[in-house]
KEZATOR-30162 format. One line per field, with one value per residue: x, y, z of N, C-alpha, C, O in turn; residue in three letters. Coordinates in steps of 0.02 Angstrom, whole numbers. Example, Ala and Ser with C-alpha at 12.3 -4.5 7.8 and 13.67 -1.06 7.14 Angstrom:
<nodes>
n_u = [660; 642]
n_v = [-284; -112]
n_w = [390; 354]
ca_u = [615; 684]
ca_v = [-225; -53]
ca_w = [390; 357]
c_u = [660; 645]
c_v = [-165; 2]
c_w = [390; 394]
o_u = [712; 670]
o_v = [-166; 57]
o_w = [423; 402]
code = [ala; ser]
</nodes>
This chain:
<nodes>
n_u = [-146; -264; -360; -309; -374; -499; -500; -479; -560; -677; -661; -648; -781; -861; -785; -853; -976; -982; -972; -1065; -1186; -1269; -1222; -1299; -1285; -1207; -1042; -949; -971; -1010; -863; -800; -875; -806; -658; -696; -735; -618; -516; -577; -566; -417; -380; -446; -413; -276; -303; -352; -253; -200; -53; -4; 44; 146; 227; 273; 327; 462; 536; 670; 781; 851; 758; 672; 732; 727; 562; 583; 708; 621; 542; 624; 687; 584; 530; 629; 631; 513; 482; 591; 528; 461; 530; 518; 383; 277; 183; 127; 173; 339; 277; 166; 182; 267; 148; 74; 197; 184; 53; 130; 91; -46; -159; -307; -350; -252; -280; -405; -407; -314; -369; -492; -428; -356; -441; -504; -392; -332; -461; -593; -594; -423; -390; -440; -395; -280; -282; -322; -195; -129; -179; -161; -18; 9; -47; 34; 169; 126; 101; 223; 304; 268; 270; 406; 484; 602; 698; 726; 759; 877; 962; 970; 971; 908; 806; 756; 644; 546; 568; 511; 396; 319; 134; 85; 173; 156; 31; -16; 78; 175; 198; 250; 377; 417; 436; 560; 644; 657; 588; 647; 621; 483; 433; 516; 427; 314; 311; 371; 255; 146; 187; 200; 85; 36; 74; 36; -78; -42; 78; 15; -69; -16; 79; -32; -81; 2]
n_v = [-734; -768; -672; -579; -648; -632; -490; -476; -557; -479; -374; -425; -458; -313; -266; -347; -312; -176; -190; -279; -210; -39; 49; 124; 173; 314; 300; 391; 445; 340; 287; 377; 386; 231; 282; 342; 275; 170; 261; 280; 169; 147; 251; 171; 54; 82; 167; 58; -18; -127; -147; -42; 85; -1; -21; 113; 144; 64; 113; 181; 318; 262; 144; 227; 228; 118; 122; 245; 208; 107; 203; 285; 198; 133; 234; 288; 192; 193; 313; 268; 167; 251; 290; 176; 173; 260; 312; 349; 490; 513; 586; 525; 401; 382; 403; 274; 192; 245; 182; 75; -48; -30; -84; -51; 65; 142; 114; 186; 293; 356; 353; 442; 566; 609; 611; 737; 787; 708; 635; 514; 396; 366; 388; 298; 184; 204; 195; 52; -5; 43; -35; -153; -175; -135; -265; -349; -320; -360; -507; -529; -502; -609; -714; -720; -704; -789; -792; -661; -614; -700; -635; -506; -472; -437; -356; -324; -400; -342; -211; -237; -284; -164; -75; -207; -247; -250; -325; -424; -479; -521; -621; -698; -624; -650; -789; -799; -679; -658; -689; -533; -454; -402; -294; -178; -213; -176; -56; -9; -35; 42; 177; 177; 145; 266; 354; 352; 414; 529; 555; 488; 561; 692; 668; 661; 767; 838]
n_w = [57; 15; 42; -41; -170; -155; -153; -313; -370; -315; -390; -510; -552; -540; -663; -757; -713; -754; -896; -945; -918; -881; -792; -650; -551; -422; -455; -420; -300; -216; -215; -140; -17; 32; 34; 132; 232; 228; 279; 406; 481; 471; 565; 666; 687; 732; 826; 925; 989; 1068; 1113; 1083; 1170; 1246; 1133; 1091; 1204; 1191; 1102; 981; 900; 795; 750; 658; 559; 480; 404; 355; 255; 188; 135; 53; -56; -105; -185; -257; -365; -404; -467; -551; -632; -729; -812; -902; -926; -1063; -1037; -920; -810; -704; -585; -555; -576; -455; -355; -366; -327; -187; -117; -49; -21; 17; -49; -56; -15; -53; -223; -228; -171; -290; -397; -374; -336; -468; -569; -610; -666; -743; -824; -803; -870; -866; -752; -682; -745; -670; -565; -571; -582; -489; -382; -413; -417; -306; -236; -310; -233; -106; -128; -170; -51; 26; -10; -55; 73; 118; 32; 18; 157; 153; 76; 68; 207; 384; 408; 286; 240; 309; 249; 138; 145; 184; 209; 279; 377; 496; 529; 409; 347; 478; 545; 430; 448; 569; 593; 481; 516; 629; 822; 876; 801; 794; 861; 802; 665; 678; 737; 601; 512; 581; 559; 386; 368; 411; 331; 189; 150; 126; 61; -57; -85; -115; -231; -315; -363; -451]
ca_u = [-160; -355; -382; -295; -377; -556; -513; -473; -638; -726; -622; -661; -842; -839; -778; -883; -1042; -991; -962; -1135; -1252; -1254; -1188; -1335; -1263; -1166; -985; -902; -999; -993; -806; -800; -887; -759; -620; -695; -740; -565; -488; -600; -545; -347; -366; -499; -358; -210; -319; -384; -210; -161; 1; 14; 94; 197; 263; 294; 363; 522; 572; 736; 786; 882; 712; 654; 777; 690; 520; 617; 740; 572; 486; 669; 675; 523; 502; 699; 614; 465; 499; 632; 476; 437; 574; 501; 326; 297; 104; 137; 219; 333; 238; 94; 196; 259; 77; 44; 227; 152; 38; 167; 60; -93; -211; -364; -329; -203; -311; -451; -362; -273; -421; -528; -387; -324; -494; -494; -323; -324; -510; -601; -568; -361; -367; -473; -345; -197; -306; -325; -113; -93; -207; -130; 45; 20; -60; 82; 213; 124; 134; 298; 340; 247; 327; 491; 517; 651; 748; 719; 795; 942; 998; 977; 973; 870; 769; 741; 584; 508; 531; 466; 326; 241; 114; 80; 231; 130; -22; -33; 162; 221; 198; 319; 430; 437; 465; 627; 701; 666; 545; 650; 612; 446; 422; 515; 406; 243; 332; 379; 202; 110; 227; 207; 3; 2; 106; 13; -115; -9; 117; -10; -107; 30; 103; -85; -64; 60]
ca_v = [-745; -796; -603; -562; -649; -598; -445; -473; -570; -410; -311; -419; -450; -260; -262; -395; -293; -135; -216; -302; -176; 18; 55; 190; 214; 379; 272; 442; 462; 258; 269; 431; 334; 182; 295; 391; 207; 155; 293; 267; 87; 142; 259; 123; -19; 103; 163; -11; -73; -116; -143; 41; 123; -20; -20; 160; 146; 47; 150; 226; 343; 205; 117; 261; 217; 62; 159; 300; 164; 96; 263; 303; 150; 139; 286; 291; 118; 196; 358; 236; 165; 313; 277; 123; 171; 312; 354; 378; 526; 501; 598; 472; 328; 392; 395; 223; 161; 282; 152; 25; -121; -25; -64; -26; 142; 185; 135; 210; 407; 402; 369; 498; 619; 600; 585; 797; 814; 662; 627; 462; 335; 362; 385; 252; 157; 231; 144; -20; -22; 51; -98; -238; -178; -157; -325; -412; -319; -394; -558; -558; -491; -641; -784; -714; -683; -821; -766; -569; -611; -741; -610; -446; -456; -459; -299; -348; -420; -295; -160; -250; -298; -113; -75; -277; -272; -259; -369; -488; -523; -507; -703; -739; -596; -652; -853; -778; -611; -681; -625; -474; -389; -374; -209; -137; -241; -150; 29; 11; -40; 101; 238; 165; 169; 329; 411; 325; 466; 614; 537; 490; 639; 711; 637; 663; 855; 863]
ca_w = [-14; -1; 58; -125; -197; -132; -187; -373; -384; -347; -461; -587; -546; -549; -727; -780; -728; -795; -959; -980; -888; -869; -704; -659; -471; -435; -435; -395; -224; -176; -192; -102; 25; 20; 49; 193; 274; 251; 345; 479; 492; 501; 662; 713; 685; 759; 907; 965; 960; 1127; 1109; 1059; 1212; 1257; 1062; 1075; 1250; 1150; 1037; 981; 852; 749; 727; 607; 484; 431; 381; 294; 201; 142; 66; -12; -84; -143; -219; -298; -404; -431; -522; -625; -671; -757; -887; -955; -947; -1069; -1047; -854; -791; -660; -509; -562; -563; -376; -326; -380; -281; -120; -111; 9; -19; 31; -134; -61; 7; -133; -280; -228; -165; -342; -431; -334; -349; -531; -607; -619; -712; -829; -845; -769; -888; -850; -657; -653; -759; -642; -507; -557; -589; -392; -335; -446; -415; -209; -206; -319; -168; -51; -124; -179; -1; 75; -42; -68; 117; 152; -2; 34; 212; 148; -5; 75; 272; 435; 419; 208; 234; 327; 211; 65; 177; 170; 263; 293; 400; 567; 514; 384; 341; 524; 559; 398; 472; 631; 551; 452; 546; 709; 864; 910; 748; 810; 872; 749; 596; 721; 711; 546; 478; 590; 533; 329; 330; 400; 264; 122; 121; 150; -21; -128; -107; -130; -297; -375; -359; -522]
c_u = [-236; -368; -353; -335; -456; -560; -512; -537; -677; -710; -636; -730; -888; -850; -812; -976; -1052; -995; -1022; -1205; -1221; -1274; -1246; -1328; -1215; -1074; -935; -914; -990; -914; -780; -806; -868; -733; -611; -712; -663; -528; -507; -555; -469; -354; -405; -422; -290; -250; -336; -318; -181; -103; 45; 66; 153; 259; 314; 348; 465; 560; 618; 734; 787; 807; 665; 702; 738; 627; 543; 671; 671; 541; 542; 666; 635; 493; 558; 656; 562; 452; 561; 565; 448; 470; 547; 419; 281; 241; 96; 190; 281; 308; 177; 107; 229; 195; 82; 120; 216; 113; 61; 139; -18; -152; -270; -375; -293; -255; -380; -445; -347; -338; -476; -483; -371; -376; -514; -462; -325; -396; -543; -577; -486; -351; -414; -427; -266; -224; -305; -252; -95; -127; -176; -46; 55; 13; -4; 159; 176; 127; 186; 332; 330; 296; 404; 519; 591; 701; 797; 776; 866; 981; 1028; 972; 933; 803; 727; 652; 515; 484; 513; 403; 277; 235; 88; 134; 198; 70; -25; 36; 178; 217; 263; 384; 462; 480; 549; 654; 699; 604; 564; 636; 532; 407; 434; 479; 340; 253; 336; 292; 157; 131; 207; 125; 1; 38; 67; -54; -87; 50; 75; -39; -79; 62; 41; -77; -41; 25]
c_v = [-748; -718; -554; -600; -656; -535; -410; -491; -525; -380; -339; -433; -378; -251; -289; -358; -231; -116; -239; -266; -112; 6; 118; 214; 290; 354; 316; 432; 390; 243; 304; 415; 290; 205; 330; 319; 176; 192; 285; 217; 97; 190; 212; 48; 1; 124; 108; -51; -68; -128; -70; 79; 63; -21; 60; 187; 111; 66; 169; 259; 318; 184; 176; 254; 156; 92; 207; 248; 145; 142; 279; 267; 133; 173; 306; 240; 139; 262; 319; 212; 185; 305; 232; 126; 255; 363; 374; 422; 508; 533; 531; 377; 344; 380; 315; 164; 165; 238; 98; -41; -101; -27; -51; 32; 172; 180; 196; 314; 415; 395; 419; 558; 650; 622; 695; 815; 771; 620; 554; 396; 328; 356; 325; 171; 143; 177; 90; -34; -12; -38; -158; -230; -173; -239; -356; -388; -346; -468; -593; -556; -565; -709; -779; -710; -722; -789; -684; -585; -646; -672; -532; -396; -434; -418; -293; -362; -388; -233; -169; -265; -204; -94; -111; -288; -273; -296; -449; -534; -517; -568; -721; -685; -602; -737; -827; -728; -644; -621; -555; -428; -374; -318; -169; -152; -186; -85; 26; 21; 14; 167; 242; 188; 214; 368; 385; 377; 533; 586; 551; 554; 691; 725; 670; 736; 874; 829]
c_w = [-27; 3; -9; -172; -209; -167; -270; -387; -382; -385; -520; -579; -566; -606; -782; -789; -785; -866; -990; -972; -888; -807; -683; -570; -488; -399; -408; -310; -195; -165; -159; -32; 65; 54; 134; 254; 279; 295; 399; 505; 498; 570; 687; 744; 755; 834; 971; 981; 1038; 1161; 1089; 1100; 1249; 1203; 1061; 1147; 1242; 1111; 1057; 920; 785; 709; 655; 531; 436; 376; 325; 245; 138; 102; 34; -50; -139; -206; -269; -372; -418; -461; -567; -652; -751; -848; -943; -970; -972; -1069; -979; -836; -707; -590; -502; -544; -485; -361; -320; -326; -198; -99; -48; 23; -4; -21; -124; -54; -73; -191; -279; -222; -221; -385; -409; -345; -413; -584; -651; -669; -764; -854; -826; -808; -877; -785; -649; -678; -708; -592; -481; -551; -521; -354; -357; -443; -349; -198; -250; -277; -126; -40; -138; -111; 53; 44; -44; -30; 138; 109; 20; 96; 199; 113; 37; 181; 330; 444; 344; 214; 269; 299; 149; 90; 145; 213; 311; 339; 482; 577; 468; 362; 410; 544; 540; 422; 531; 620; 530; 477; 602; 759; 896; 865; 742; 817; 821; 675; 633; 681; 640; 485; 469; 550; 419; 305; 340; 337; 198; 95; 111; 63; -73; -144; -130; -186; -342; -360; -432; -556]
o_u = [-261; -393; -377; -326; -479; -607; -530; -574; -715; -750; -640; -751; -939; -905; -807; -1019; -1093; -1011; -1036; -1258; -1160; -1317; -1227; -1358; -1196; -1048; -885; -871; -957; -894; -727; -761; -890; -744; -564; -697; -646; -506; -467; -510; -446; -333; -397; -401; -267; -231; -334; -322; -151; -96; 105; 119; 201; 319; 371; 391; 514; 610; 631; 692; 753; 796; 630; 698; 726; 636; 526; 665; 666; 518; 529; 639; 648; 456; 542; 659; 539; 396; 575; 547; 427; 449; 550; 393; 260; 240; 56; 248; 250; 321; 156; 77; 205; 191; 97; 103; 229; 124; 20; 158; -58; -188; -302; -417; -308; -277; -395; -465; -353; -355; -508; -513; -371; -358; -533; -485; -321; -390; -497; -547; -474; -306; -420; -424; -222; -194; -298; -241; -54; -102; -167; -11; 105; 52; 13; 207; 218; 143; 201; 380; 366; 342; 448; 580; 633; 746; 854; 835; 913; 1038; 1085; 970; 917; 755; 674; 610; 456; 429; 500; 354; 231; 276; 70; 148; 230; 53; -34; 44; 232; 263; 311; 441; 514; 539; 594; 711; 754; 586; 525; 635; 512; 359; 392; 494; 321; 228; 297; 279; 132; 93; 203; 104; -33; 11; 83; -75; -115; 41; 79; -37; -108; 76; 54; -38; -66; 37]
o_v = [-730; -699; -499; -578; -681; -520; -354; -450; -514; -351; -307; -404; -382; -231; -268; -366; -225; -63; -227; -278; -109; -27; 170; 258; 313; 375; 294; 416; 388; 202; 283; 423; 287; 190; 340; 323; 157; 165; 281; 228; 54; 168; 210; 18; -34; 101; 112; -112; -20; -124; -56; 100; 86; -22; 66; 231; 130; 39; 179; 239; 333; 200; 150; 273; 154; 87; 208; 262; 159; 131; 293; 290; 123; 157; 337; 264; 100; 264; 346; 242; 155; 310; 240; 92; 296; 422; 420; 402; 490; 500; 502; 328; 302; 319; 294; 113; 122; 237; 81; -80; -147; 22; -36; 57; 208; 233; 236; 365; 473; 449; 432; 607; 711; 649; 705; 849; 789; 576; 517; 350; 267; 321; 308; 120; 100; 125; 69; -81; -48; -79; -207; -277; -200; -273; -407; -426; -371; -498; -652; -593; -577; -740; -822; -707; -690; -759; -664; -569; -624; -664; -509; -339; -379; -437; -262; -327; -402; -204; -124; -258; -192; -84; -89; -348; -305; -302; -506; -595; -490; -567; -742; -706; -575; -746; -841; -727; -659; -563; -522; -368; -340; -300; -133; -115; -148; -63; 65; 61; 37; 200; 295; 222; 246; 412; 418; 379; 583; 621; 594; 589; 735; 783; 699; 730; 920; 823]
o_w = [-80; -50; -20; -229; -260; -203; -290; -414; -429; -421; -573; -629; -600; -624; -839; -833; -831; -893; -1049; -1000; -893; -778; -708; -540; -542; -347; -379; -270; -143; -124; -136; 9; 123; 112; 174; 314; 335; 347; 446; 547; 534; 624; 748; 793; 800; 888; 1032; 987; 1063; 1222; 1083; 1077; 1279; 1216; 1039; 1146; 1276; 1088; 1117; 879; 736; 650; 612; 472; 376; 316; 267; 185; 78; 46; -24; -100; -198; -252; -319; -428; -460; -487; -620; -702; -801; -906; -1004; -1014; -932; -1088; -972; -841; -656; -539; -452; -521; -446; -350; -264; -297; -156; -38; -6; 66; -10; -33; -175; -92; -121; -213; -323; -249; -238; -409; -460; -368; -417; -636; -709; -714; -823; -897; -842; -779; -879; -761; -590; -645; -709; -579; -423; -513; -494; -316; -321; -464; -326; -165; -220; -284; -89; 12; -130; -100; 101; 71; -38; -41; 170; 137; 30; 85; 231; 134; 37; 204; 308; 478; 342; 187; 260; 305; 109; 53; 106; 258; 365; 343; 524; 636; 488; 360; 399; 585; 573; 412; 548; 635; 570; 454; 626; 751; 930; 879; 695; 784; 793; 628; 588; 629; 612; 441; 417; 515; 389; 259; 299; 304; 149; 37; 88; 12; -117; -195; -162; -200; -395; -312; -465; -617]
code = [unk; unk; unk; unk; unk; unk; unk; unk; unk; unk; unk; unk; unk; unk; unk; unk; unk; unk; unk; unk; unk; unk; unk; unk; unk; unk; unk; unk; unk; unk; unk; unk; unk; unk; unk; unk; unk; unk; unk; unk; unk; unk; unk; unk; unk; unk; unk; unk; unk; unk; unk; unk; unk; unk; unk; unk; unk; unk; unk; unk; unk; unk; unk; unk; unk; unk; unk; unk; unk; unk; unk; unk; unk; unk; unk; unk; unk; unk; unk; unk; unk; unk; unk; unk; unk; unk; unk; unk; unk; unk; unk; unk; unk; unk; unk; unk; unk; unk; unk; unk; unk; unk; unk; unk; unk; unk; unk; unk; unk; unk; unk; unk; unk; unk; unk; unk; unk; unk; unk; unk; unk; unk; unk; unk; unk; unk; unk; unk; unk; unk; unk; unk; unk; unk; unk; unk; unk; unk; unk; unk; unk; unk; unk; unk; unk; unk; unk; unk; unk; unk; unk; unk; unk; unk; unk; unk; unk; unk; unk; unk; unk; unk; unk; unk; unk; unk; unk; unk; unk; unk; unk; unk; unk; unk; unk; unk; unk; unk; unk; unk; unk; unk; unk; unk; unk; unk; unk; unk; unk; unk; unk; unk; unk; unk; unk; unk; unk; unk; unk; unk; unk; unk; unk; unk; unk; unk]
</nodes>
C-alpha cells in the first residue's frame, strides 16, 4: 500500500505542477525514456531471478491455465466495460484492462501509443484511468484476498493478483492459498508481465 501510495503523490504532484507552471521539458521524450527504463527493469527483474530454472524446472501444462483464465477474464470484464462507459471504445478500454495491475508500464505504453489516434490530452487521460484502475486491482487484490480465496477458491487470489502475483501479493497469497501455490503464483506472475506489452500494444492499434 505505501508503494501506492508513493505513486499517486507523484501523479498528483505531477498535476499540481503542470497546473501552476508551464511544463517547458519535452514530456513526450522523458516518458519515452520512462518506458524504455521500465522494460529494462522487467528482463533485469526476470533475468536476476534465481529461482528461474528451478521454477521452470516444475512446470506442467495444467499450470498455464491459471495465466490464460486470468487474461480471459480480464479482458471478458473489460470490454463489458465498454458498455457503461460511452466516451471509451472498447479496444481502449481492453488496453487499459491489459494493464494486469501493471500501472506503471500500462499507463505509460497507452499514453505513448494512443496519443497519435486520439490526440494528447485523451491518451493522456486514457493513461491516468490504466494507472488508477491497475493500482485499485492491486489493492483490492491485496485487501480482499481472504474473501477472494473463501468466495471463489484456492487459485482466486492469484488471478486477481496480476502481475503482483509473484512479488508484492505473493506473501498474502501464500498467507491464504497456502505455500504450495507458490510456484504456480511465480509462473503465473512471470507469464502475466510479459504479456502486458504485447496486449496493450496491441489494443492501442484500433
Amino acid at each position: 500500500m505505501k508503494q501506492n501510495l508513493i505513486v499517486i503523490a507523484f501523479f498528483a504532484v505531477g498535476c499540481l505542477a503542470g497546473l501552476l507552471g508551464e511544463v517547458k521539458i519535452d514530456t513526450h521524450q522523458v516518458s519515452l525514456c520512462v518506458l524504455y527504463a521500465l522494460m529494462f527493469q522487467v528482463g533485469l527483474g526476470m533475468g536476476s531471478n534465481k529461482e528461474l530454472k528451478q521454477l521452470l524446472g516444475s512446470l506442467n501444462l495444467r499450470m498455464l491455465l491459471v495465466p490464460a483464465a486470468t487474461v480471459c477474464g480480464t479482458l471478458v470484464f473489460s470490454a463489458a466495460a465498454a458498455l457503461l462507459l460511452s466516451r471509451w471504445s472498447v479496444t481502449e478500454c481492453l488496453a487499459v484492462g491489459s494493464g494486469f495491475a501493471y500501472y506503471s508500464l500500462s499507463s505509460i505504453l497507452i499514453t505513448q501509443l494512443k496519443e497519435a489516434s486520439i490526440g494528447l490530452q485523451a491518451a493522456t487521460e486514457l493513461g491516468t484511468i490504466a494507472l488508477l484502475t491497475n493500482i485499485f486491482r492491486e489493492m483490492t487484490a491485496l485487501f480482499g484476498a481472504p474473501l477472494i480465496r473463501r468466495y471463489f477458491g484456492q487459485l482466486a487470489p492469484i488471478s486477481a493478483a496480476g502481475v503482483n502475483s509473484m512479488d508484492v501479493l505473493l506473501p498474502a497469497i501464500t498467507r491464504h492459498s497456502g505455500k504450495e501455490m507458490i510456484p504456480v503464483a511465480i509462473f503465473h506472475g512471470l507469464l502475466i508481465d510479459l504479456s502486458v506489452p504485447f496486449f496493450v500494444s496491441f489494443f492501442c492499434k484500433f
